[in-house]
N, C-alpha and C positions, 0 to 999 in steps of 0.2 A: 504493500500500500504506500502511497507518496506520500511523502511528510506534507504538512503543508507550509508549515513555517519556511522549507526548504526553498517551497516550489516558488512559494510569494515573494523571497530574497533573491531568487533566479530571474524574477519578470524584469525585462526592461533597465538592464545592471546599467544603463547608462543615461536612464532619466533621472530628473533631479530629486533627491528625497522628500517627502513628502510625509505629513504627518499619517499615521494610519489610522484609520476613520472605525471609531467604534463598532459601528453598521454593518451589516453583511446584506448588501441587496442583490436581486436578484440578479443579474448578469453575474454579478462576482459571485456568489453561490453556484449557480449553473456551472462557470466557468472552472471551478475547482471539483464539482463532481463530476464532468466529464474529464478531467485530468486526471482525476480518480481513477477512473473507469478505465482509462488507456494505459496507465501505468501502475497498475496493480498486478499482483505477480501470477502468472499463470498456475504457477502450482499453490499457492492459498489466496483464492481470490474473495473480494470483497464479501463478507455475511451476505446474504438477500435481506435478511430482518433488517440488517444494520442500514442498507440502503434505502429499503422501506419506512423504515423511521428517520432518516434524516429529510424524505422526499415528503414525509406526514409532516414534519415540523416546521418546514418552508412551504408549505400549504397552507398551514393553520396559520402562518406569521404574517404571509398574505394575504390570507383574506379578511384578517382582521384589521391591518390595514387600509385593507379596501372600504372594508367595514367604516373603519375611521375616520378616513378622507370624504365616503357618501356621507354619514351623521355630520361631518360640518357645514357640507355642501349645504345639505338640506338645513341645517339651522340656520346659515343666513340666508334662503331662503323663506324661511317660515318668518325670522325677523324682517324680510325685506318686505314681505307682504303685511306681517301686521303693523311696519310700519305706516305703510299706505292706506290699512285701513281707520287706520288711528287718527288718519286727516280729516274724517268723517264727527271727529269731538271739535276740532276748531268753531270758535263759538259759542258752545256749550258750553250751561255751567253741569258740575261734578260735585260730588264729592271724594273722598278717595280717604284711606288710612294714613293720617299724620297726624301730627301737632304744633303744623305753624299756622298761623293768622297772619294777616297785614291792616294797616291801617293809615289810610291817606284823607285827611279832615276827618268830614263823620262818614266816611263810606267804610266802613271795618268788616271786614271775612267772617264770616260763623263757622261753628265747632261745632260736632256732635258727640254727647260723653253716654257712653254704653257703662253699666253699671251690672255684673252679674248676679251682685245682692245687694239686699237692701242695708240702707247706711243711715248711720244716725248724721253724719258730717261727712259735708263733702268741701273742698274749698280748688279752688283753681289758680293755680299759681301762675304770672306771667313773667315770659324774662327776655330782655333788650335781646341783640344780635351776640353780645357780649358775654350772657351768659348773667346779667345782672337780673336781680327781682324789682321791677318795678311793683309790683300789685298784688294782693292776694285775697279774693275773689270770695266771699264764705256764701254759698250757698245752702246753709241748714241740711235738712233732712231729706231724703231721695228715696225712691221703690228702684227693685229693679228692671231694670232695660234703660230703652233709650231716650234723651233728652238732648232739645238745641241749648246751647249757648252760644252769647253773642256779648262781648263785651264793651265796656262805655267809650273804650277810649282813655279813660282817666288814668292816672297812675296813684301812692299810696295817698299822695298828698291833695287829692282833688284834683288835677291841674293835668291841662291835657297834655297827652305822651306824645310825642314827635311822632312825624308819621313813618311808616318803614316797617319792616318784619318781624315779627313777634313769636316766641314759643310758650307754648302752654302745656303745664302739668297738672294732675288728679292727683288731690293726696282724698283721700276715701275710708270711714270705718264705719264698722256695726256698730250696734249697741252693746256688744259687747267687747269693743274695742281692738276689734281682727280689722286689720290691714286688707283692702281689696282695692286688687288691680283693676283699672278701669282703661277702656281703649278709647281711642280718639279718630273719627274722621274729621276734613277741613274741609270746605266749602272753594269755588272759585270757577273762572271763566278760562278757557282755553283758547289759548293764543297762538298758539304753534306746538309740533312736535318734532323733537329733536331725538338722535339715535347716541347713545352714552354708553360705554361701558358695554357694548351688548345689548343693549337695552332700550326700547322707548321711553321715553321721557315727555312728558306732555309740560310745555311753558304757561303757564300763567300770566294772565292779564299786569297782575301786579308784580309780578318776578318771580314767586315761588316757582317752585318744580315738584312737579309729584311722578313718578314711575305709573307710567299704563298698565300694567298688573295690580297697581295698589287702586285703581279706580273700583270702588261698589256702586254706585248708581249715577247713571243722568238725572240731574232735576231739571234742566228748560234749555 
């Protein structure tokens, strides 16, 4: 049987070295098992099993491969499509899973807070771009499911918030004082779609960005 290390140090002794490539594809596979094949020794010639199983393993390595190459094809595919369908929210307002607001005079974004029990206290925390509290929101006692909120505009002190994007959090408990996670959709108008990361990205009127997967319903 040919060594192959031998045979590979034999190709081409007088082209320029070359780093050797992790990879074994298939010309360079084929091309060392027919080398095999020819210089292999007459009297103890190559297993069959042994050949059948190297010809199985460059089978399977191709066609997963292949495998590979179709699944990506097809998913920007599928992204190319549902980007173009997503042209079809332009205009539309949404809602969609987040917790940003915005706020330009009095025109301010609504929120919808899902509640999966019922709470003795609920309060709504808001915070600048920075990560600052401006406001925090006490809304008393809640059942559960779902409710809008829409906030003033104000901040702690009375006195209206600059306008620009805002984040909103749910601090939430029972009456027995258990901690519950509460979700947040955000309200808004659709300006364009843009493709990110893989991803549709639907733009907002006012600048936010929400993911076209995170959209749950059209409202108008």
């Amino acid at each position: 049987m040919i060594d192959t290390t031998a045979y590979l140090n034999s190709v081409n002794k007088n082209a320029t070295p070359k780093t050797p490539s992790k990879d074994l594809n298939k010309d360079a596979f084929l091309k060392l098992f027919v080398t095999q094949l020819k210089n292999q020794d007459p009297v103890n010639p190559m297993d069959n099993k042994e050949q059948l199983a190297q010809l199985a393993q460059f089978s399977t390595v191709e066609r997963l491969t292949n495998i590979s190459k179709a699944m990506d094809g097809l998913t920007k595919t599928v992204n190319a499509m549902m980007g173009l369908n997503a042209t079809g929210y332009i205009g539309k307002t949404v809602m969609a899973k987040g917790f940003g607001v915005s706020k330009k005079g009095s025109d301010i974004s609504s929120a919808n807070i899902s509640l999966p029990a019922a709470c003795k206290t609920v309060y709504v925390d808001i915070y600048d771009k920075d990560g600052g509290l401006i406001r925090s929101v006490e809304l008393g006692s809640k059942d559960a499911g779902k409710f809008d909120f829409k906030w003033d505009g104000k901040d702690k002190n009375g006195n209206d918030a600059e306008d620009g994007q805002y984040n909103i959090a749910i601090r939430a408990e029972t009456s027995k004082g258990k901690k519950v996670l509460a979700t947040t959709e955000v309200s808004g108008k659709i300006k364009a779609v843009n493709m990110a990361g893989g991803q549709n990205v639907l733009e907002l009127e006012d600048g936010r960005k929400v993911l076209l997967s995170n959209v749950t319903r059209v409202v108008a």
